[in-house]
C-alpha positions as CSV (number, residue, x, y, z in Angstrom):
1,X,-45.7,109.7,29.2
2,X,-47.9,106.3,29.4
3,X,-49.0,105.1,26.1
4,X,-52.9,105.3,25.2
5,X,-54.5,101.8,24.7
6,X,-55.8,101.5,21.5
7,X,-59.1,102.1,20.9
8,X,-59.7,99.7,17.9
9,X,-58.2,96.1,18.9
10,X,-60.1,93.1,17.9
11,X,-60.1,89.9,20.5
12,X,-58.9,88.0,18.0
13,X,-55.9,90.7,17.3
14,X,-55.3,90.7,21.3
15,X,-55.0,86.5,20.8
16,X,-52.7,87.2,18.2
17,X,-50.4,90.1,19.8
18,X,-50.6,87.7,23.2
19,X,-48.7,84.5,21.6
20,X,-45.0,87.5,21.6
21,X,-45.7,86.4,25.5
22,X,-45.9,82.6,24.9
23,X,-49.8,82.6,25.2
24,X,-51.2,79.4,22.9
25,X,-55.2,79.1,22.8
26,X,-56.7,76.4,25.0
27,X,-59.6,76.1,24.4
28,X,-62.9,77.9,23.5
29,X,-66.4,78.1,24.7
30,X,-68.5,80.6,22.4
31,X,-67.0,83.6,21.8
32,X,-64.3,83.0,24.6
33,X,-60.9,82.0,24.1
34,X,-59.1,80.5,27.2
35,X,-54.9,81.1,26.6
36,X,-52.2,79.9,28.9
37,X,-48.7,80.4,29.2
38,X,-46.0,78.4,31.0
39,X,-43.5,81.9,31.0
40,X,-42.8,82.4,34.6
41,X,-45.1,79.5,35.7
42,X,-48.3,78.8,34.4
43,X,-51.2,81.9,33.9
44,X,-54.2,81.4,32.3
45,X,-56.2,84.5,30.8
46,X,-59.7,84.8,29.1
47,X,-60.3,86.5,25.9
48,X,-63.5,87.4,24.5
49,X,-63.5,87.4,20.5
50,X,-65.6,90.9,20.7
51,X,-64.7,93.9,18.3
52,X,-64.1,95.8,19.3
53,X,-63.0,94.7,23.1
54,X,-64.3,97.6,25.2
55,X,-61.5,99.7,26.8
56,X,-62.2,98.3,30.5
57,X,-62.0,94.7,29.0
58,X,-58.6,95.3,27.2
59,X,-57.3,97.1,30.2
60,X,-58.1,94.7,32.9
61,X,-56.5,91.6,30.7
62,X,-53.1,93.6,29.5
63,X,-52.7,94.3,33.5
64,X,-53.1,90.6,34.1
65,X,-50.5,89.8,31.7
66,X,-47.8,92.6,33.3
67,X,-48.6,91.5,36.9
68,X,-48.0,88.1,36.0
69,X,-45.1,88.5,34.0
70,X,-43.8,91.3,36.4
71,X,-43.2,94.3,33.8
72,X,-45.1,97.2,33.9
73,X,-48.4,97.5,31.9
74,X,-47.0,100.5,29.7
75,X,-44.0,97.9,28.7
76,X,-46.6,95.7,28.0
77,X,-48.5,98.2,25.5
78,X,-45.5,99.6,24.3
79,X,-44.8,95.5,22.9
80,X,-47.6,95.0,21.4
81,X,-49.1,97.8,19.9
């Protein structure tokens, strides 16, 4: 059964839960925080600081992350929430 994404998570909780994947902020326009990480070469991802991120938002960036660190997005949720 595939986990549910949580409905409650914060940007800045995401930003947090992100740096278990080697993801350091940046840099940051605004509300937007730019995070990179050099695990299986280098990825860049934007974060808005929002709360709560809307559900499309949260889905589309956690699918990022698994495609670019090849693991499936459920592995992905599982990890860090």
């Amino acid at each position: 059964m595939t986990p549910r994404i949580p409905r409650d998570v914060s940007g800045l909780d995401l930003v947090t839960a992100l740096s278990k994947y080697g993801y350091e902020q940046t840099r940051q326009t605004g509300s937007h925080v730019r995070l990179t990480t050099h695990r299986n070469g280098t990825h860049h991802i934007t974060v808005p600081l929002h709360r709560p991120l809307k559900l499309g938002t949260l889905s589309g960036i956690l699918g990022e992350v698994a495609r670019h660190l090849e693991v499936s997005k459920t592995e992905i949720i599982q990890t860090l929430f």
